[in-house]
C-alpha positions in Angstrom: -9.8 51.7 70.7 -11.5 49.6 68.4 -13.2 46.1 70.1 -12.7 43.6 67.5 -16.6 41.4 66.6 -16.0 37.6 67.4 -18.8 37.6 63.8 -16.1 39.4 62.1 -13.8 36.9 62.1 -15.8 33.9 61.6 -17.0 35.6 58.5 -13.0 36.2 57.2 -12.3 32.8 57.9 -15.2 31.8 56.0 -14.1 34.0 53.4 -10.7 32.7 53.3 -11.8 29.1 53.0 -14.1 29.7 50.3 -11.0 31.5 48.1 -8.9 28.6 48.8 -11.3 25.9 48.0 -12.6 27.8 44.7 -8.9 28.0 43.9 -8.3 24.4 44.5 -11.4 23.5 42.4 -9.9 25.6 39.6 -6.5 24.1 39.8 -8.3 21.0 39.6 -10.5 21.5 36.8 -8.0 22.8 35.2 -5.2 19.5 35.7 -8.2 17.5 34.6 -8.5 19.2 31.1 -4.8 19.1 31.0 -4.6 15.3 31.2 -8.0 15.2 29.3 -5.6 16.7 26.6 -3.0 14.5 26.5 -5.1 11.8 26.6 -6.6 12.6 23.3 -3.3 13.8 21.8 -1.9 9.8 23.0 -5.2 8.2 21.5 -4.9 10.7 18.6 -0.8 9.3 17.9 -1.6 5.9 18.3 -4.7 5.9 16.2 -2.5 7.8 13.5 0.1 5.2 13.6 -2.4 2.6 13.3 -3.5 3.8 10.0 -0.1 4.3 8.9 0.5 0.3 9.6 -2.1 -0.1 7.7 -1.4 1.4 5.2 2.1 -0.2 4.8 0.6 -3.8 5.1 -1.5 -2.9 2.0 0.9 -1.2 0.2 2.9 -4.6 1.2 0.1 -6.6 0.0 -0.2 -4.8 -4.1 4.0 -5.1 -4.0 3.5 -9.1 -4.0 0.9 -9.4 -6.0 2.4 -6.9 -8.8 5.3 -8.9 -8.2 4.4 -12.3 -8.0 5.0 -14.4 -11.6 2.2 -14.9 -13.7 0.3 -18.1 -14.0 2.5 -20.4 -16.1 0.7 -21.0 -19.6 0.8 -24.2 -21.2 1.4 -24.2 -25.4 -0.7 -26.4 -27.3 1.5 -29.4 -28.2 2.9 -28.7 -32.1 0.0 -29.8 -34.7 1.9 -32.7 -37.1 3.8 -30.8 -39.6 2.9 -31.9 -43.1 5.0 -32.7 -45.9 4.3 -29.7 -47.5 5.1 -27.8 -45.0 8.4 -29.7 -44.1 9.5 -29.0 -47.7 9.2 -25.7 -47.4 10.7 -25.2 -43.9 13.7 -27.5 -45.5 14.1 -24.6 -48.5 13.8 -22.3 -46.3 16.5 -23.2 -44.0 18.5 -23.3 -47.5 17.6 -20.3 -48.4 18.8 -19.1 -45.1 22.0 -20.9 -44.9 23.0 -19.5 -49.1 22.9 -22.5 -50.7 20.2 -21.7 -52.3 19.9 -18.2 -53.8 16.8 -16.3 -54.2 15.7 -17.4 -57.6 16.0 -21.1 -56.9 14.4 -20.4 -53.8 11.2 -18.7 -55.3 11.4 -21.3 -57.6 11.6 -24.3 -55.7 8.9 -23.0 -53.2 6.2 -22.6 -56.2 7.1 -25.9 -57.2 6.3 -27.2 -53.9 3.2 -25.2 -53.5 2.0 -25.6 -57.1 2.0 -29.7 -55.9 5.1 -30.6 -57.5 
């Protein structure tokens, strides 16, 4: 029969030990890249939505000012209209109207023009 060594089985305890610590320092390692992971992937979402908000606000931003009404534009007040003119606008709107048909118009206007 076989006398068992008291070193024998400190040294398989030792053993033992070792394996499980390793193997809980490798399960730990191992949760901390996990969670190292899904941090980045959060930071990586949030980050990504950020932009995206941003983007929006811009896009927002160009939509109102496309939109937005152009400066109003004041017209230069009417220049005075001479007599010359008024007589023509005044055949014109005779012309226009058929009162006057095309040969008295042509004629009329050259008298006007010609000073008459």
């Amino acid at each position: 029969m076989m006398r068992r060594r008291p070193g024998r089985a400190i040294a398989r305890a030792a053993v033992g030990t070792a394996v499980i610590a390793g193997t809980a320092g490798a399960v730990h390692h191992h949760q901390e890249q996990r969670y190292a992971r899904q941090d980045q992937a959060a930071y990586e979402q949030q980050a990504t939505q950020q932009q995206l908000a941003d983007q929006q606000a811009q896009l927002d931003q160009m939509q109102q000012q496309q939109y937005a009404p152009p400066p109003q534009q004041y017209a230069p007040p009417p220049a005075a209209e001479s007599p010359m003119m008024a007589q023509l606008n005044q055949l014109a709107q005779l012309h226009t109207s058929g009162i006057l048909s095309d040969e008295e118009f042509a004629a009329a206007k050259q008298k006007v023009l010609a000073g008459g």
